[in-house]
C-alpha positions in Angstrom: 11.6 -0.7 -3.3 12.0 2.2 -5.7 9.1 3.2 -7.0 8.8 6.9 -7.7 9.2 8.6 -10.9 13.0 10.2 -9.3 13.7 6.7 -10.2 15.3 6.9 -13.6 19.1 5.9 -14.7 21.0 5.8 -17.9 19.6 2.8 -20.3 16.7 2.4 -17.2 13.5 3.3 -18.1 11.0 3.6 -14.7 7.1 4.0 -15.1 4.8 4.5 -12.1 0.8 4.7 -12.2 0.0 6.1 -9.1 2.8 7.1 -6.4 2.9 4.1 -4.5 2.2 0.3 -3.9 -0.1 -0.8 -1.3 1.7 -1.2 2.1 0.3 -3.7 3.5 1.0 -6.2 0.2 4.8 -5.1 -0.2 5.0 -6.1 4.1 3.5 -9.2 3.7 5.4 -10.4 0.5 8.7 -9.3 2.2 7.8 -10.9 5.2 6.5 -14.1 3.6 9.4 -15.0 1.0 13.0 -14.8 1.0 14.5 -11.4 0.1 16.3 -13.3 -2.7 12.8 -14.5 -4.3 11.3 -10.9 -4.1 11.5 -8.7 -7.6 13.2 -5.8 -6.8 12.4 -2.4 -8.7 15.6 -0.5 -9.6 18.1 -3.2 -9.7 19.1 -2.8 -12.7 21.4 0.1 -13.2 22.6 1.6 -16.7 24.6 0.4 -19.2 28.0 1.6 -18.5 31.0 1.6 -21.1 32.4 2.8 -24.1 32.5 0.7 -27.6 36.4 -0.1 -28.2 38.1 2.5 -31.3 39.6 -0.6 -32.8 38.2 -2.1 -36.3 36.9 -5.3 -35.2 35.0 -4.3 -32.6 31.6 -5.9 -32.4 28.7 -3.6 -32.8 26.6 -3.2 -29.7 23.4 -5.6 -28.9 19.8 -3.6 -30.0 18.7 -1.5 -27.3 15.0 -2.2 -26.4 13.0 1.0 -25.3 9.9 0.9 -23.7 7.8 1.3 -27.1 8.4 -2.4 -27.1 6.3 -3.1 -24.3 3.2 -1.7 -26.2 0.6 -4.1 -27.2 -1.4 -7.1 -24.7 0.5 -10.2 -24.0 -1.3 -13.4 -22.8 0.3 -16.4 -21.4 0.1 -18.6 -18.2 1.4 -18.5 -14.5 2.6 -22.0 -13.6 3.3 -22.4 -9.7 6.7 -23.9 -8.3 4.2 -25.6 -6.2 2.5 -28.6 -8.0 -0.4 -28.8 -5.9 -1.0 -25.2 -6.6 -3.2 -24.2 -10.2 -2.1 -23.0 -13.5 -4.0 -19.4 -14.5 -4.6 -18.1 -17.4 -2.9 -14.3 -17.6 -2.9 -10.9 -19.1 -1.2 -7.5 -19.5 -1.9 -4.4 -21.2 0.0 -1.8 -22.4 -1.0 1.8 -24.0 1.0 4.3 -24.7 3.6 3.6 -22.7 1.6 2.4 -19.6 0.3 -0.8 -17.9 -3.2 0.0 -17.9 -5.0 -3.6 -17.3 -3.7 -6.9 -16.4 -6.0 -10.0 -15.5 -5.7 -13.7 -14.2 -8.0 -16.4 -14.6 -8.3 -16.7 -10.5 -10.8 -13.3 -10.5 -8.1 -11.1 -10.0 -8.1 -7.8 -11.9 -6.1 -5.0 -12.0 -7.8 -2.0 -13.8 -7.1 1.8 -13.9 -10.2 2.6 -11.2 -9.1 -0.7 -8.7 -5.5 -0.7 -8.5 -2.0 0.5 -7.8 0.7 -0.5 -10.6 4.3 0.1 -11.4 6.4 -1.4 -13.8 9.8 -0.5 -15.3 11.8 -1.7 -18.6 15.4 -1.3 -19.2 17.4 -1.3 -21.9 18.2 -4.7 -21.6 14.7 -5.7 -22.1 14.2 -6.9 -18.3 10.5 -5.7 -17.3 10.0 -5.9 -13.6 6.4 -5.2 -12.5 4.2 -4.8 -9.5 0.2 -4.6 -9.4 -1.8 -4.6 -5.9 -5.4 -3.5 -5.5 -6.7 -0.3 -3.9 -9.3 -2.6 -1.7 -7.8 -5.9 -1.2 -4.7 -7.7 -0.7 -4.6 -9.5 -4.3 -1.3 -8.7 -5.6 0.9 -9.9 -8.1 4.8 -9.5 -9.0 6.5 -9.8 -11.9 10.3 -10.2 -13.2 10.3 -11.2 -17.5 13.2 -11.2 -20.1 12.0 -9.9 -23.5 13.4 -11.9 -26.1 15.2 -10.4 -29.6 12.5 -10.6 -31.5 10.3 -9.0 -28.8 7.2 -11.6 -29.3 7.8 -13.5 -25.5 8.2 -12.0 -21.8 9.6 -14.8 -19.8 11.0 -14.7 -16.4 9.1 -15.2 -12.5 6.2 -13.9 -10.3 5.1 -14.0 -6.9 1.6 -13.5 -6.2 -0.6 -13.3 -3.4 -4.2 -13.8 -3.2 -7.2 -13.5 -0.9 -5.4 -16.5 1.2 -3.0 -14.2 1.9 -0.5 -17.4 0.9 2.5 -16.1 -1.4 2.7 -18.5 -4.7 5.8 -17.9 -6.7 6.4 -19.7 -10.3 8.2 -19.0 -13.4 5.8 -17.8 -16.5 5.9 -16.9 -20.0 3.8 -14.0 -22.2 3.5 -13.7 -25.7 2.6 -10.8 -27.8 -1.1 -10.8 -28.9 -1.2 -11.2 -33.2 -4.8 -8.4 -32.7 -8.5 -8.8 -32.6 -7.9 -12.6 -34.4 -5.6 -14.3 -32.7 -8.3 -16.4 -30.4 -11.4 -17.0 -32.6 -14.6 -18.9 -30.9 -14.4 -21.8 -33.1 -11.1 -22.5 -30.8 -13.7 -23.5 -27.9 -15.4 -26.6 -30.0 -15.3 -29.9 -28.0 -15.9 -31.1 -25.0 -14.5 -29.3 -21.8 -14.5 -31.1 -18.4 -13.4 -29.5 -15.0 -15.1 -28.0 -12.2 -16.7 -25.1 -10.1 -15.7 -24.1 -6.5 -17.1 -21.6 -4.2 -16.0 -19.9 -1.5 -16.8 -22.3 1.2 -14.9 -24.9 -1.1 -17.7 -27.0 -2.3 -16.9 -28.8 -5.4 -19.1 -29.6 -8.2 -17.8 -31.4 -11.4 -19.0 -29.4 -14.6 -18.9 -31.3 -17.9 -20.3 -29.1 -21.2 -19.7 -29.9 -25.1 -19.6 -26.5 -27.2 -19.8 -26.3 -30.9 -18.3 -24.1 -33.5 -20.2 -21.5 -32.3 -19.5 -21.5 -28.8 -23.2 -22.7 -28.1 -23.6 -25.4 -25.3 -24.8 -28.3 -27.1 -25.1 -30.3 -24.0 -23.6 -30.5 -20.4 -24.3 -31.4 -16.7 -23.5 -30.7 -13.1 -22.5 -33.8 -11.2 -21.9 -34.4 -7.2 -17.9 -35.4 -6.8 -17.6 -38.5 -4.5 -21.6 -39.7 -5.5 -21.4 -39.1 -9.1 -25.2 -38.8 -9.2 -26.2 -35.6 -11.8 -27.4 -32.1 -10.1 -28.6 -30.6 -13.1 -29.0 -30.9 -17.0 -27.6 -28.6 -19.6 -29.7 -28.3 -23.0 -28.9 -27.3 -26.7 -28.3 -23.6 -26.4 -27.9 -23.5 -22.7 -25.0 -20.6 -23.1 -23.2 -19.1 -25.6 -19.3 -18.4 -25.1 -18.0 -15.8 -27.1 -15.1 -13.4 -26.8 -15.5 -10.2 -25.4 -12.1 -9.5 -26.9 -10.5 -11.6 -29.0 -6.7 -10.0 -28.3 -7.0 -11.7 -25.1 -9.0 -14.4 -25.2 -11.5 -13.2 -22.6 -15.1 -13.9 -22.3 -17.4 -11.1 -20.2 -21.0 -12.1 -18.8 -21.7 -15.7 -19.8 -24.9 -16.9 -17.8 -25.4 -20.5 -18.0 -29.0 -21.8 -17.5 -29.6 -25.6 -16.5 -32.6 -27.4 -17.6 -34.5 -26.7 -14.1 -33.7 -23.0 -14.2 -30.4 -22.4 -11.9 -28.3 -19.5 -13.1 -24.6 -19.2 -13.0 -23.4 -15.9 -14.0 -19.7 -16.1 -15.2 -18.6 -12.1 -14.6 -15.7 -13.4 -17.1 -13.3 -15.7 -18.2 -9.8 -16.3 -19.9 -8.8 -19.4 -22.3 -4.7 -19.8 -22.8 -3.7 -19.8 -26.5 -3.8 -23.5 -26.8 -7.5 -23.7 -26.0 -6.9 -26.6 -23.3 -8.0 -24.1 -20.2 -10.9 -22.1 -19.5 -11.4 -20.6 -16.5 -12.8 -17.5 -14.4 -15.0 -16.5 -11.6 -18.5 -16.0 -11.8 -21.5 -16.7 -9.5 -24.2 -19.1 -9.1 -27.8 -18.8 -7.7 -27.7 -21.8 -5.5 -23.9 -22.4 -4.6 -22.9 -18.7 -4.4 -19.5 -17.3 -5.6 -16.5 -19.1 -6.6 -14.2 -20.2 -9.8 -15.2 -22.1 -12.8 -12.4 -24.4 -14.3 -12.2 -26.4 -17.3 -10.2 -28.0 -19.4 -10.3 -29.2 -23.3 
């Protein structure tokens, strides 16, 4: 894989932050899928040709440059693999750069935590690769950009702290700004549930109004169906941290007996039918929260 900044070709554009990829994630995603499923950087060489003399030649197709990339785009990653789950996703550009990207399974790839590369050609194919400086969480991405350069389409591959290679197809769409997800998105009931590490699964059921306040909710065994705790008027308030994103930071959630479950954040999809993040909780320990609307 080409990843250096020497990496640069007529109607190519090549990007690196930081001067390489973790090691160990590039082995184990080359060793763990098909060479035909792995995104390749540098596969796409210039635009070769010449534009005929004659009078009804076609103009050429618009060029896209890397300018177009600017901006956050928010979307989903939907797994080949059924039995695998749907996650909410993010990417950041700045000036030219990839300087955040987030998923909804507690993966997060900041400028402090992580390795990532991406490049853009001229064709509007973005290929991109993020992988943590601690960690094997890793993630791989090949998009189209359509004309109107609103939606990234395309594949990933993506690797978490199973270590288990998940590849899917996914689509981005360019964030409208501050407004485009607004908290009174988040009114209704959401059902789904929280996991920790160890895999022990507790149904969560809360009913948010307008304002993102918990107007009532519970924590119920699976398989018994008896309740585990009680959630009151005012129990949490979701709100977005940033609304460009759709992404919640530090929601604590307080049942009627006391317990605490810190959510350190999470991401709703555009369509408000999926909320989900990691976060923490007193009793059951670390793990994901999931619901859905």
């Amino acid at each position: 894989m080409c990843i250096d900044r020497s990496c640069r070709r007529v109607g190519f554009v090549r990007l690196s932050v930081n001067s390489t990829m973790k090691t160990s994630l590039h082995r184990l995603l080359q060793t763990a899928i098909p060479a035909s499923v792995l995104l390749t950087a540098c596969a796409h060489p210039g635009g070769s040709g010449s534009v005929g003399g004659g009078g009804g030649t076609p103009p050429p197709p618009p060029v896209f440059t890397i300018d177009d990339l600017n901006g956050d785009w928010v979307g989903q990653l939907t797994p080949d693999n059924p039995a695998r789950l749907i996650q909410n996703v993010y990417l950041r550009f700045v000036d030219e750069d990839l300087v955040e990207a987030a998923d909804s399974a507690g993966n997060e790839w900041r400028l402090n935590n992580s390795e990532r590369s991406f490049s853009f050609d001229a064709e509007g194919m973005l290929e991109a690769n993020l992988g943590l400086l601690v960690g094997v969480a890793g993630l791989e991405i090949q998009a189209q950009m359509d004309q109107s350069r609103t939606v990234l389409s395309g594949s990933y591959v993506q690797v978490g702290s199973d270590l288990f290679p998940v590849a899917g197809t996914l689509e981005l769409v360019r964030s409208s700004g501050a407004g485009m997800f607004e908290v009174a998105m988040l009114e209704g009931a959401w059902t789904g549930d929280g996991t920790n590490a160890h895999h022990r699964r507790q149904i969560l059921e809360l009913t948010l109004d307008a304002t993102g306040t918990v107007v009532t909710g519970a924590m119920i065994r699976p398989g018994l169906g008896t309740v585990r705790r009680t959630y009151s008027a005012g129990a949490a308030v979701f709100n977005f941290s940033d609304g460009a994103i759709g992404r919640m930071d530090d929601v604590t959630l307080t049942s009627d007996d006391g317990a605490v479950t810190f959510l350190h954040y999470l991401l709703v999809d555009r369509d408000a039918t999926l909320l989900a993040g990691p976060g923490t909780d007193q009793r059951l320990g670390a793990g994901l929260v999931r619901l859905n609307q």
